[in-house]
C-alpha positions as CSV (number, residue, x, y, z in Angstrom):
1,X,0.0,0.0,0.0
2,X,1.3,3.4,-1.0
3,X,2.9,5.4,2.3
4,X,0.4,8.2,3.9
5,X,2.6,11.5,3.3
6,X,1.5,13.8,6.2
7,X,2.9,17.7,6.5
8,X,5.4,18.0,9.4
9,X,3.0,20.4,12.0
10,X,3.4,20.9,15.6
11,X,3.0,17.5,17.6
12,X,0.1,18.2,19.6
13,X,-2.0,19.0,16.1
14,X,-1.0,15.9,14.4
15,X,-3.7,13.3,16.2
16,X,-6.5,15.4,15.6
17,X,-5.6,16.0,11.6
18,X,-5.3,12.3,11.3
19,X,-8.1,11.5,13.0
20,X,-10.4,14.0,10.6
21,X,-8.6,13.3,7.8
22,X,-7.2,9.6,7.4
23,X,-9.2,7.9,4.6
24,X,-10.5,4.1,4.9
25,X,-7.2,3.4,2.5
26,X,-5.1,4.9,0.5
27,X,-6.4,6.2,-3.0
28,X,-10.2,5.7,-1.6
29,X,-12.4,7.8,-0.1
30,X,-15.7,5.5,0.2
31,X,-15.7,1.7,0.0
32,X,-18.9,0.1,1.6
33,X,-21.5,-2.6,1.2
34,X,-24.9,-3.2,2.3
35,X,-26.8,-6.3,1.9
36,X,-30.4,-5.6,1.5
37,X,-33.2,-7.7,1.2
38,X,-36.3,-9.9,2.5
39,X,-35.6,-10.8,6.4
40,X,-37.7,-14.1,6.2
41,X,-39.1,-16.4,3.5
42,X,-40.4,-19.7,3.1
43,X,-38.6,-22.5,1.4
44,X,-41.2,-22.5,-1.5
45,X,-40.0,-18.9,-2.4
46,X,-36.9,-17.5,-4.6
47,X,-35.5,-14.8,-2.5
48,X,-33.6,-11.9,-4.1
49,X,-30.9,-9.9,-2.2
50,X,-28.7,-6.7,-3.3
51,X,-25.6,-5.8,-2.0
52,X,-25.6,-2.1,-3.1
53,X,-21.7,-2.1,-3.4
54,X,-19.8,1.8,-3.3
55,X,-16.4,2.4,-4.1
56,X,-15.1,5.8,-4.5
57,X,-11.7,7.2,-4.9
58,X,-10.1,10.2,-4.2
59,X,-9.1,13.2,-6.9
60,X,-6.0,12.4,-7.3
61,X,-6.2,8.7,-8.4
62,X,-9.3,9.5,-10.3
63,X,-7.5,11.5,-12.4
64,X,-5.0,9.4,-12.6
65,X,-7.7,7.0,-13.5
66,X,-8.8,8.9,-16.5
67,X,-5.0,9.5,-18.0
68,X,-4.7,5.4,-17.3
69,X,-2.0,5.8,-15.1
70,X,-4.4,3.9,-12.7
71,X,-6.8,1.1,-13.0
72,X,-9.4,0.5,-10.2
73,X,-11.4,-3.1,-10.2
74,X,-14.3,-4.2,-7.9
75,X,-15.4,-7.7,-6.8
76,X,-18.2,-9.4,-4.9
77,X,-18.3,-12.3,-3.3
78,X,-21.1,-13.8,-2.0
79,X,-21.4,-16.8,1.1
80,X,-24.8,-18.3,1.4
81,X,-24.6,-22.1,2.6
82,X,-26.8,-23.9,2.7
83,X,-28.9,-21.9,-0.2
84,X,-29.0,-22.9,-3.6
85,X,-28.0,-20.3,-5.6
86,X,-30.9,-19.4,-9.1
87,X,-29.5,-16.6,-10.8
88,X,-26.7,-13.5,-10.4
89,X,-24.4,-13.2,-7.7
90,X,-21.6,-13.1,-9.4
91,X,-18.2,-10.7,-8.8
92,X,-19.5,-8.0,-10.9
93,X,-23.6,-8.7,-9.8
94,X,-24.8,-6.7,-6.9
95,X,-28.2,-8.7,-6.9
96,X,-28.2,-12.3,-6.0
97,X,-31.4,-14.9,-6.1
98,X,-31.6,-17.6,-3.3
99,X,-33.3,-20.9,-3.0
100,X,-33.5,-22.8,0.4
101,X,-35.6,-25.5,-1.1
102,X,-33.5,-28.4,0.6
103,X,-33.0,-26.8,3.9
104,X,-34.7,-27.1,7.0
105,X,-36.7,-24.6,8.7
106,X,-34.4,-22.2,11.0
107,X,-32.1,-19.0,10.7
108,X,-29.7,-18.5,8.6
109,X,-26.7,-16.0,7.5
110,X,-26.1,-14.7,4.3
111,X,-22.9,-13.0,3.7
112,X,-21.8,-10.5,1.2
113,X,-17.4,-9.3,0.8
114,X,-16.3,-5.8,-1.6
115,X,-12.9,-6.1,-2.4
116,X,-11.8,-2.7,-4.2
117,X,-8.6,-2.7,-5.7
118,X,-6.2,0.3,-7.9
119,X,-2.9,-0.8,-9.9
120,X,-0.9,2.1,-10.7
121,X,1.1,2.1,-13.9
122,X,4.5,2.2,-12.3
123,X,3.9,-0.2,-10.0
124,X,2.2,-0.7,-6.7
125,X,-1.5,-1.3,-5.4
126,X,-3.9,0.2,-2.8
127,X,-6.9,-1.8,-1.7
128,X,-9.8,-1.3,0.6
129,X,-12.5,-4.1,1.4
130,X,-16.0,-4.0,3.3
131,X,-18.5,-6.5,4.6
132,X,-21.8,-7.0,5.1
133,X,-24.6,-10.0,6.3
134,X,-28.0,-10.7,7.3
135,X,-29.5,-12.9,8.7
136,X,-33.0,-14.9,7.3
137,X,-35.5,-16.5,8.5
138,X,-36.6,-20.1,6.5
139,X,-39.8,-21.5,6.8
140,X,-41.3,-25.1,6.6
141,X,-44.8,-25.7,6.5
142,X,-44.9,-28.6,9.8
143,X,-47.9,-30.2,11.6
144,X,-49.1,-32.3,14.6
145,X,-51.9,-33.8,15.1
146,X,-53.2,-35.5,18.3
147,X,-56.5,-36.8,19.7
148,X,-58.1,-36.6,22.9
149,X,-58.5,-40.3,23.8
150,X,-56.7,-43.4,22.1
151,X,-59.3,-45.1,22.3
152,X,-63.3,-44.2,21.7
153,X,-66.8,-46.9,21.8
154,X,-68.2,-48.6,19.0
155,X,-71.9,-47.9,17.9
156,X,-72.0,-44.5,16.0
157,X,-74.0,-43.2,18.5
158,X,-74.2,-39.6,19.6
159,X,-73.0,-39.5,22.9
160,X,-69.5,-38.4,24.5
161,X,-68.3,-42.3,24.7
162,X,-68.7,-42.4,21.0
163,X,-66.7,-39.5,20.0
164,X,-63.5,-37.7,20.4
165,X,-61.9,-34.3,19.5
166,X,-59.0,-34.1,17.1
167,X,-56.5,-31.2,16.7
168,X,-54.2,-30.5,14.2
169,X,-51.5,-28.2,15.3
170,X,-49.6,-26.3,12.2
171,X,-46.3,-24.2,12.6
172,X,-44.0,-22.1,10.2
173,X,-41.2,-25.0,11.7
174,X,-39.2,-21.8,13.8
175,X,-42.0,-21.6,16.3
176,X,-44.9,-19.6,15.3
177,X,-48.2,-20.4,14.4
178,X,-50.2,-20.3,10.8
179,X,-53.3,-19.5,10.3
180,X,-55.7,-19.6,7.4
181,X,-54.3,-23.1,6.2
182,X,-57.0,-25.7,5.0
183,X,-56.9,-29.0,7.0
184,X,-58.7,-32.0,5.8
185,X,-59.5,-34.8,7.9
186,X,-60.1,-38.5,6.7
187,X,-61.7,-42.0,8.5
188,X,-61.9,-43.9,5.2
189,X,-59.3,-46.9,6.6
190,X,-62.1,-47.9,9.2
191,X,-63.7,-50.9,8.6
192,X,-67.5,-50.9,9.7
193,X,-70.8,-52.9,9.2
194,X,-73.3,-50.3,8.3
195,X,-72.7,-47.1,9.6
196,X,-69.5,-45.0,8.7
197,X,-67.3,-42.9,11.5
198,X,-68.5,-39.5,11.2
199,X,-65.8,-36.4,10.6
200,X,-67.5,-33.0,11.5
201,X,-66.5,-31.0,9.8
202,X,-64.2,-32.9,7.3
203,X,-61.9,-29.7,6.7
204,X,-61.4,-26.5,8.7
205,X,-59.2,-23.6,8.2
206,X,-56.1,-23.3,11.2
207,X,-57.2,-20.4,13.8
208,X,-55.1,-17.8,15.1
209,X,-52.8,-20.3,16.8
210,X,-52.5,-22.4,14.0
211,X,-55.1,-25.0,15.5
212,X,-57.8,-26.4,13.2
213,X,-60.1,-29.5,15.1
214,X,-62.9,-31.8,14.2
215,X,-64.7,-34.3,16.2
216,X,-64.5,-38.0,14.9
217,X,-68.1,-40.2,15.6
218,X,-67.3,-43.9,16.0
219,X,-68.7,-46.2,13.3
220,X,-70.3,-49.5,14.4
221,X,-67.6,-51.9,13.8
222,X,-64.7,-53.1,16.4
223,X,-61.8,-51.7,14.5
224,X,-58.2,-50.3,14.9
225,X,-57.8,-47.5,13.0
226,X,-56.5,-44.0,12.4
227,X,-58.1,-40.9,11.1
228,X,-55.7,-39.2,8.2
229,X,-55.0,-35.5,8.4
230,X,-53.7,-33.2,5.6
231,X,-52.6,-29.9,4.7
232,X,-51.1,-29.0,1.6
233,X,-48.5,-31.5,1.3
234,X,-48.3,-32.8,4.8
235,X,-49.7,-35.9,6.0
236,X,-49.9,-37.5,9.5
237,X,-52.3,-39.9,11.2
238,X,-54.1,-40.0,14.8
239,X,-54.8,-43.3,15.8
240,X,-58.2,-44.0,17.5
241,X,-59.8,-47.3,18.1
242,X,-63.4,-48.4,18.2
243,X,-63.4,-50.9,20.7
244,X,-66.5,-52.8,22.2
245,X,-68.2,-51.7,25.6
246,X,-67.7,-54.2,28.2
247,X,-71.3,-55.8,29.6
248,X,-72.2,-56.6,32.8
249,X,-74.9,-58.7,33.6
250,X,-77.1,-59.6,37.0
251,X,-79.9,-61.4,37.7
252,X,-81.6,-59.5,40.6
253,X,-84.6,-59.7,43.0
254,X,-87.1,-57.6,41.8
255,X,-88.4,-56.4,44.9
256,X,-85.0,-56.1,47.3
257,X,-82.6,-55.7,43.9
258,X,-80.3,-58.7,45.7
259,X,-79.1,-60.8,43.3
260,X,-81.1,-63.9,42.2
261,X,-80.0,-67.6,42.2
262,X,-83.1,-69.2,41.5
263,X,-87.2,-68.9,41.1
264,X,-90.0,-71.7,41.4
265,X,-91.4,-72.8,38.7
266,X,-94.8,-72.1,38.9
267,X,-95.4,-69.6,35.7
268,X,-95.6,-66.5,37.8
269,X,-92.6,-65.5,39.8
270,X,-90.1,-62.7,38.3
271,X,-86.3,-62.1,37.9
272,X,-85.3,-58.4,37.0
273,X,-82.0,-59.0,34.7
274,X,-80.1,-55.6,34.7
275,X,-76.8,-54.9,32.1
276,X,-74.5,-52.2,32.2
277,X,-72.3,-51.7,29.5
278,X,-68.7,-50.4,30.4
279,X,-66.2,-48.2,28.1
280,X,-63.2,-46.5,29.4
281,X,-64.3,-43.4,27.7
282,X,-67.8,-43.2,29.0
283,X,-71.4,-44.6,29.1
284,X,-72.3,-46.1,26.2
285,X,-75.5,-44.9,25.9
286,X,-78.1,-45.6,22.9
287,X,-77.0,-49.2,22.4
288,X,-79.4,-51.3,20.9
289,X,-79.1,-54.3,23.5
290,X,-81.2,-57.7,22.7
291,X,-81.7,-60.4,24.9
292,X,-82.2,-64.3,24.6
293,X,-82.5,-67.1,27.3
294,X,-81.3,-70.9,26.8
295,X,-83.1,-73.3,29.0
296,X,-82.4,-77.2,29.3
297,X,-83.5,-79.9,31.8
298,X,-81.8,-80.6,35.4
299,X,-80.4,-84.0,33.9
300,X,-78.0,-81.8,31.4
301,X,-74.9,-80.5,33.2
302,X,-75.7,-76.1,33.3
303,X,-72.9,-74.0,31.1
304,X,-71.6,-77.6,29.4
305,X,-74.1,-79.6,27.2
306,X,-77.4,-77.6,27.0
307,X,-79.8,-78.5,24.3
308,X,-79.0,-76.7,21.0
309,X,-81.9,-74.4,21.5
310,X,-81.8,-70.5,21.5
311,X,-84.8,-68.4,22.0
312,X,-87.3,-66.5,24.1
313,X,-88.3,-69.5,25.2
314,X,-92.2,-70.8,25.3
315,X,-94.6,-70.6,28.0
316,X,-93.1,-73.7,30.0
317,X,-89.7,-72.3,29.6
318,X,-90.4,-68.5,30.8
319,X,-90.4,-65.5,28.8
320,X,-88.3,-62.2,28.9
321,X,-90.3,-58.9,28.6
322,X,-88.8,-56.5,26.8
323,X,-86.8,-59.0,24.3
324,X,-84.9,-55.7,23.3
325,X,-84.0,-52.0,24.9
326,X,-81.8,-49.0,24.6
327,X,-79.4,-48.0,27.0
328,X,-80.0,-44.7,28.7
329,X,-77.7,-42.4,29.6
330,X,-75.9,-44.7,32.4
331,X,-75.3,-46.8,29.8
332,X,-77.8,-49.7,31.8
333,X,-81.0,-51.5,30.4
334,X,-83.4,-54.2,32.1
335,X,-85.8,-56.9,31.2
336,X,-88.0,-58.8,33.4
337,X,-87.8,-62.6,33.2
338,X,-90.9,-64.7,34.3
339,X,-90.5,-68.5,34.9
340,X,-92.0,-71.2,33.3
341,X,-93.6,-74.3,35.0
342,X,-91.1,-76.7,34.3
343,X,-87.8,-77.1,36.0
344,X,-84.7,-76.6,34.7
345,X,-82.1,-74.2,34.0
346,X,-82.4,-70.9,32.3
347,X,-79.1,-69.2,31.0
348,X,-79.3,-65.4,29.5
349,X,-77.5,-63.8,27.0
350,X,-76.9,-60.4,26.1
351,X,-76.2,-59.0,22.2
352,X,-75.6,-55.4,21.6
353,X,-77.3,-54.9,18.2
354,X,-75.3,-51.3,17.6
355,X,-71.8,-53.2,17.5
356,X,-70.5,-55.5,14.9
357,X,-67.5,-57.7,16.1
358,X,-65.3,-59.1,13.4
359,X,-64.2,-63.1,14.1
């Protein structure tokens, strides 16, 4: 670099002279660089940054300059990892075109270097450099989704047992919510026997905290399963299961509600047979429940060979009365059983009607 020739003054002068009047190098007067350009994006945009290079020289190298007794020559160079570069940036381009496609969501640096160079015809060089960055947020479109319950009753029924709440949770992938993005929500894997799962509503647009819901209605079949949620290009599943409500059964005493072992047979005396039907998320309640009773003679060993017969039974056997019922909001039905006038045994069983179990 060419020497600095200062005047000889008094001592106490010089520091303040150089301070005022030293330049950023020899033969320049200005050399600066400021990187302008969007501070955030998302990785589906091309984003276009300038680095409005200046470089000025002084009056006596520009006019050595214009006699070409001095040549002055600029570069640029640009660090942007890990963008993909589209178009410009090059030593002589001030504006530069970014992708970050491939990249995750997260912040990142771009960096921008002004080298400034002049050659003098004798011999010799002065050069003066500047830097500038900035720094970029990247955005990903990412999303959660997550149910209230793993697990929900069988019967497509419309009671809290039989449904469950489903939220999908979509970010910009640095930590902030999006709204206004359509979610859809799909229970086509389910296998059922008549009655679909229920998605209501099947889409809905992500609030203010990026949240969009629905609430999923179990279809009638005993089925794993998971409800598919989507959102532009994003897919995720929340499993939920419709499982079958547990029963519980009691033959009781009518009168005292103690339970029941046994009746004479003389076509008149009467057994209250209660079932409640169990589900870890809640009564299951608007089952269709129907109700059969097995009898067979006292020579026949109970619960091991009965007769092949199935029914209501006929007037010597006893009757049941109602055959079928609903279960209310307990999730609990009854039916009265009135003995025959022939001994024997009398089994009950229990179907509920709004359920279809696979085998």
């Amino acid at each position: 670099m060419a020497a600095l020739k200062v005047p000889l003054l008094p001592l106490l002068v010089l520091p303040l002279l150089l301070s005022a009047a030293l330049p950023a190098a020899a033969g320049f007067t200005t050399v600066s660089v400021n990187l302008t350009g969007p501070g955030e994006g998302w990785v589906t945009d091309d984003l276009q940054y300038n680095a409005n290079p200046v470089c000025e020289v002084d009056a006596e190298t520009a006019e050595k300059i214009s006699n070409n007794e001095a040549f002055l020559t600029t570069a640029l160079s640009y660090s942007y990892y890990p963008a993909a570069k589209i178009a410009g940036g090059g030593p002589s381009d001030p504006t530069i075109t970014l992708s970050y496609a491939n990249c995750s969501a997260g912040f990142y640096t771009i960096y921008v270097s002004y080298l400034c160079s002049i050659t003098y015809q004798g011999g010799g060089a002065d050069y003066a450099s500047a830097q500038s960055s900035k720094q970029i947020k990247i955005k990903r479109l990412t999303m959660m989704a997550m149910a209230g319950g793993y697990s929900i009753c069988a019967g497509a029924k419309e009671n809290a047992a039989h449904k469950v709440t489903i939220v999908a949770s979509v970010s910009d992938g640095v930590g902030s919510p999006v709204s206004g993005k359509a979610v859809g929500f799909s229970a086509a894997g389910y296998a059922f026997a008549h009655t679909a799962p229920a998605l209501n509503p099947a889409s809905a647009d992500t609030n203010a905290y990026g949240n969009a819901s629905t609430v999923l209605t179990s279809g009638d079949g005993v089925t794993n399963g998971s409800v598919e949620v989507t959102c532009e290009d994003l897919t995720t599943w929340v499993t939920v299961n419709f499982e079958k409500s547990t029963i519980y059964q009691a033959v009781l005493d009518p009168v005292t509600g103690q339970p029941l072992m046994s009746l004479i047979p003389d076509g008149e005396s009467t057994a209250r047979v209660s079932l409640f039907l169990g589900s870890s998320t809640g009564a299951p309640a608007g089952h269709e429940i129907e109700w059969k009773l097995r009898y067979w003679a006292p020579e026949h060993t109970p619960f091991v060979d009965p007769p092949d017969y199935e029914g209501t039974g006929d007037a010597t056997h006893g009757s049941l009365n109602p055959t079928t019922a609903t279960t209310d909001a307990m999730g609990a039905a009854t039916t009265t059983y009135t003995c025959g006038t022939v001994l024997g045994h009398v089994q009950f069983f229990v179907t509920d009607k709004s359920v279809h179990v696979w085998q």
